[in-house]
N, C-alpha and C positions, 0 to 999 in steps of 0.2 A: 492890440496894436493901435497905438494912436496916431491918424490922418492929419497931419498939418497944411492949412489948404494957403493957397495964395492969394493974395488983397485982391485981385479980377475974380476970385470966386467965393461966394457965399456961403454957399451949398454945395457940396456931393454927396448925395444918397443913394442907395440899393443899388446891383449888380453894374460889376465893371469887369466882366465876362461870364457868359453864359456856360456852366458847366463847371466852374469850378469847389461850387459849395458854401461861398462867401459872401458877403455884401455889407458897404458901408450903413451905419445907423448912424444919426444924429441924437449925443444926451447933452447934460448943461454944461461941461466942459468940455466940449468939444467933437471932432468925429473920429468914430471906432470901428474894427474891424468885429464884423460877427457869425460865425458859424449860422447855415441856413438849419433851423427844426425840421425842416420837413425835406424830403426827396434825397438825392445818391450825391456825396461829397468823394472823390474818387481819395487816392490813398496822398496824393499828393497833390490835393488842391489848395490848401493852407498855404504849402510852400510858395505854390504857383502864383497863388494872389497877395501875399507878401511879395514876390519879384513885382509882380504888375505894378504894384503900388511905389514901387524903387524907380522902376524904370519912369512910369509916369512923375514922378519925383524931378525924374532929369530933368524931363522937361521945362519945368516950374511950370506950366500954365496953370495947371487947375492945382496939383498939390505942388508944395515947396520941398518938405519930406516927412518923414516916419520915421516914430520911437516904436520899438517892440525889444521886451523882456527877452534875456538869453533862454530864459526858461521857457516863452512862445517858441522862439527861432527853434532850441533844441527841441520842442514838440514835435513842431512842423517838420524837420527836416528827418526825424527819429518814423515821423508816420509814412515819410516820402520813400523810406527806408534807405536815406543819406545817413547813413551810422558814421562815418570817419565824419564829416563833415560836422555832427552834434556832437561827437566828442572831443573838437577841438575848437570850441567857443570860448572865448576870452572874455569881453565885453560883458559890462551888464547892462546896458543898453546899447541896440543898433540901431543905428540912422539907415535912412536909403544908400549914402555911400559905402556903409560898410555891405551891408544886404550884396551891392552888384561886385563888390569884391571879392565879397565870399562866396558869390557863384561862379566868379570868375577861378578865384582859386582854385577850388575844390572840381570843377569842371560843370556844375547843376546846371 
């Protein structure tokens, strides 16, 4: 998942909640979501921190929004064990608006 950040921010790196298994990294094109190597990612914390990163999206302060692959989303929501929900992905990429729609939809 790629972090599109807003012109008031520079930088956003490592945990943007505790517990959920995730955290932003900084590479040369930009900032990306990444799986923690060490300690417990519970079964549906991918999901969880993609919504985070939508909702904080809304906002615009620190991010604007987020591209993530149908094929992330359906991971995510396949581990969350959102099964209807990953099998009715359309998109080949999702923004933050589609993200809060789809959890709207589907009830997540």
């Amino acid at each position: 998942m790629k972090v599109i950040l807003s012109n008031q921010c520079l930088s956003l790196t490592g945990m943007l909640e505790r517990g959920l298994g995730y955290h932003l990294v900084h590479r040369k094109n930009g900032f990306f979501a990444r799986r923690d190597s060490k300690g417990f990612v519970p079964p549906d914390g991918h999901w969880r921190f993609i919504v985070l990163c939508a909702e904080l999206a809304q906002n615009r302060l620190y991010i604007t929004d987020i591209r993530v692959s149908r094929d992330e989303v359906k991971n995510a929501l396949t581990e969350a064990h959102h099964f209807i929900a990953s099998q009715n992905l359309r998109l080949s990429v999702y923004t933050a608006r589609d993200i809060i729609n789809l959890k709207t939809t589907f009830g997540l």
